[in-house]
N, C-alpha and C positions, 0 to 999 in steps of 0.2 A: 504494500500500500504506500508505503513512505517511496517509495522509488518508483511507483507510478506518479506519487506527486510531483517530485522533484522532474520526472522525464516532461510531462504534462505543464509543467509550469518553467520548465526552462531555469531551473535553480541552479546555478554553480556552485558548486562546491570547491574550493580550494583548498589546498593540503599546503603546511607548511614545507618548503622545500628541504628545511635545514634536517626537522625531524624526520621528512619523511626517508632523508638518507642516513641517519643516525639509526634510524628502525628497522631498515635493510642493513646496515653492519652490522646489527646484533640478531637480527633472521637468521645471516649471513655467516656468522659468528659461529653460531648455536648448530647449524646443519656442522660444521667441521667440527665442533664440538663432537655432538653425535657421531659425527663418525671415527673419531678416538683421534682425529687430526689437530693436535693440542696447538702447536706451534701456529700454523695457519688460522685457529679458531684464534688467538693472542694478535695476531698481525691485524685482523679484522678489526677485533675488539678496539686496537689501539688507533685504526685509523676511524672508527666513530669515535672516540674520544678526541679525538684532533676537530671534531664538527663537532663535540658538544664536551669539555672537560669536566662537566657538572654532573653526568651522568651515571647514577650511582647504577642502575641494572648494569652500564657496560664497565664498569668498576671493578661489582661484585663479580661479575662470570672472569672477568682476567683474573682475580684473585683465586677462583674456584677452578680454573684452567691450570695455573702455577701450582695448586694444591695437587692437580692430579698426577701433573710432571713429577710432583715430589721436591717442587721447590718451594717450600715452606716459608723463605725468607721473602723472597717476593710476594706468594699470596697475602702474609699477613703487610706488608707494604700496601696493597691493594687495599686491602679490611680497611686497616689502621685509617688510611683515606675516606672510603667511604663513610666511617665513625664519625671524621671529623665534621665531613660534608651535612652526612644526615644523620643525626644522631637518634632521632627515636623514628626510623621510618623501620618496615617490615623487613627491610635486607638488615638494617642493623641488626636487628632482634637475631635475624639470621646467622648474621658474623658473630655474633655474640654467643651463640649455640655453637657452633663448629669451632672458635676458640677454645669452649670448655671441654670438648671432647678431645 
């Protein structure tokens, strides 16, 4: 219904261009992830954070990526960051859980 409105009434919708490639880096990210390709899932990640530094989801997965490599000192570099950035959002809570284990 909402998308015959919008076709019907000639509505545009415009996407931000900045997020909308910050959200295919971490689509993007996530499929290398998935497929155990840690290094290339980290290149990704890093070049959405180059278009968005604030970005705590692409934050937390380079931290969670370094975690699988078994570089412990980088992911928690990552953590430590996104703490600062957000500190009571639900990835913190997150970091905060996988710290304690």
């Amino acid at each position: 219904m909402i998308l015959n409105d919008i076709l019907s009434k000639k509505i545009s919708i415009k996407m931000d261009p900045i997020t909308n490639k910050e959200d295919t880096k971490y689509y993007l990210g996530k499929l290398y992830f998935q497929k155990a390709d840690y290094q290339k899932a980290i290149r990704i990640y890093e070049q959405g954070l180059l278009i968005n530094p604030q970005s705590i989801i692409l934050i937390y997965e380079i931290g969670l990526t370094y975690s699988k490599l078994k570089k412990h000192k980088k992911a928690l570099k990552y953590w430590r960051r996104l703490l600062r950035i957000a500190p009571h959002s639900f990835l913190a809570n997150e970091v905060s859980q996988r710290l304690k284990s």
